[in-house]
N, C-alpha and C positions, 0 to 999 in steps of 0.2 A: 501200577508200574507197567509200564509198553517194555515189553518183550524186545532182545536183538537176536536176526539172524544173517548166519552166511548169506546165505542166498533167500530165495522166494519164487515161486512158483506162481502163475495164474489157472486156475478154475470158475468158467462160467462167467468171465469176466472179472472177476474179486480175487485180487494176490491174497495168497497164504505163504508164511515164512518158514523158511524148513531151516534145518541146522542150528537149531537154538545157540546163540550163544552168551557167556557171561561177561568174559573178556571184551575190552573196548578197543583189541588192539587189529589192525588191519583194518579191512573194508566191513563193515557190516551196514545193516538196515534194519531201519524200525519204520515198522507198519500201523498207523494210529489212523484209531477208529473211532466214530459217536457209537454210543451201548445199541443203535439200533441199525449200525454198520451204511446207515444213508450217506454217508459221508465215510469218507477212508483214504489214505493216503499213503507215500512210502518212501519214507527221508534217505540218503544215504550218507554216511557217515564214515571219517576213515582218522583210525588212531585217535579216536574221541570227538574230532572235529570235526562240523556239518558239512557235509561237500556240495550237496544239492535235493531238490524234492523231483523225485524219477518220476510220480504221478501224484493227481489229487484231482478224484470223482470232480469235486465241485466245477474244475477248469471242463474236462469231461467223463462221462462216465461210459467205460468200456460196455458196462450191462446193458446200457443203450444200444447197442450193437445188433439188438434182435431185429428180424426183419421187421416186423411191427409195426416197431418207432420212425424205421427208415424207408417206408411208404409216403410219411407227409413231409419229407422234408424236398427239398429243389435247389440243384444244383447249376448255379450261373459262371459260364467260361469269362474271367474278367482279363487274363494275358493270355497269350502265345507270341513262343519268340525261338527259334533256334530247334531245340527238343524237351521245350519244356511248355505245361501248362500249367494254368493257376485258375484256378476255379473257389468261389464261394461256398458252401452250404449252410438251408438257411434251414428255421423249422417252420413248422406251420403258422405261427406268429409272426414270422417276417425276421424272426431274428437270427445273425450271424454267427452259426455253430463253432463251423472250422472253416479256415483257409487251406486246403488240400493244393500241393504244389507233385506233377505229376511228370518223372525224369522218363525218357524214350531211349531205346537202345532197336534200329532196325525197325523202325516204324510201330514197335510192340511197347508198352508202358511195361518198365520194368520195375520202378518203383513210385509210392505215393504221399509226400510227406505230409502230416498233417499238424495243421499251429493254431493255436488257440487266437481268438481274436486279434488278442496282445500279442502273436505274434510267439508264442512261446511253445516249441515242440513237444507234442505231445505225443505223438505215435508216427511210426512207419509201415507202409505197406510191403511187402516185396513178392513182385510177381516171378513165378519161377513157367517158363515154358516148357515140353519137350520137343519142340522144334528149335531151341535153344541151349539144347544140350542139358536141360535140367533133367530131375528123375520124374517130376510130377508136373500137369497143366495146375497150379494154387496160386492162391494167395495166400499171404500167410501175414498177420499182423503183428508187430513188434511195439512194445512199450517203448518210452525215449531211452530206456538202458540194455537197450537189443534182449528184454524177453519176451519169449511169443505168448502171444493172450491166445490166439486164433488160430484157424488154419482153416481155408475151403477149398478143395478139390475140384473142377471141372472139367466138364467137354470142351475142347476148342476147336470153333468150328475158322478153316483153313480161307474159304471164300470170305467172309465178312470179315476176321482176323480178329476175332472176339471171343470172349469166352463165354460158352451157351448154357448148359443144361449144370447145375449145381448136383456132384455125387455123391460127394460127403462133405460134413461140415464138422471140425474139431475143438470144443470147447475148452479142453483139457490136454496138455502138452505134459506129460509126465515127466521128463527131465530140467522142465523148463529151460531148453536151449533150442537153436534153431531145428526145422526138422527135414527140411527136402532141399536149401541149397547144392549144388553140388561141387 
């Protein structure tokens, strides 16, 4: 029997569901896994009725996220238009991961959406400045239900207007809510 919770947390890339619940009344979520968790997923569900699926590995998997994986893959600018771009990423196959669509505020990317081939949102980027009045130079990645998986710290260097040197990198968001907005 799949477990419901209030909420959910990400660790390491892999949601965990906190606030157990039994009740089917309000918003909750079930997190359904194969027994060797290669697959996983996390419906959401309100007053018993399905509302939507907020992730599923198979579209993409967050764990993939290590630098690693993201060595072979190659990123093609296919729009620009206004302040916005749209780039492909492909993997070492040739095959088309994600459509990253990348919104601009003052010349600086502020945010990065990303859609599954099909076209179906899977995560958000959101870049926080402190020449922008944020509290931190991060990124910070959000699932399509604004929870943070992510979070990486950087230098920003002011001549190139890019972000250089990686400080810290946060796998584990303990509140699971956003964390350096301001």
């Amino acid at each position: 029997m799949t477990k419901h919770y209030r909420d959910y947390l990400w660790k390491n890339g892999f949601p965990y569901g906190i606030h157990p619940c039994d009740s089917e009344e309000g918003i909750f979520y079930k997190l359904v896994a194969d027994p060797y968790n290669k697959r996983v997923s996390i419906e959401q569900y309100e007053e018993g009725a399905f509302v939507k699926v907020v992730y599923d590995s198979a579209l993409f998997d967050f764990r993939h996220l290590k630098l690693g994986e993201q060595l072979a893959w190659q990123k093609t600018k296919v729009l620009e238009k206004d302040r916005t771009i749209v780039c492909h990423i492909r993997n070492q196959d040739d095959r088309l991961l994600l459509i990253e669509e990348y919104l601009f505020e003052q010349d600086l990317c502020r945010e990065c959406r990303a859609f599954s081939p099909l076209g179906i949102l899977l995560s958000v980027q959101k870049i926080y400045y402190l020449s922008l009045k944020d509290k931190f130079n991060e990124v910070t990645l959000f699932d399509s239900n604004e929870h943070p998986v992510m979070s990486k710290e950087y230098e920003f260097d002011e001549e190139s207007r890019v972000f250089s040197t990686l400080l810290r990198e946060n796998w584990e968001i303990p509140n699971g809510r956003s964390v350096c907005s301001s």
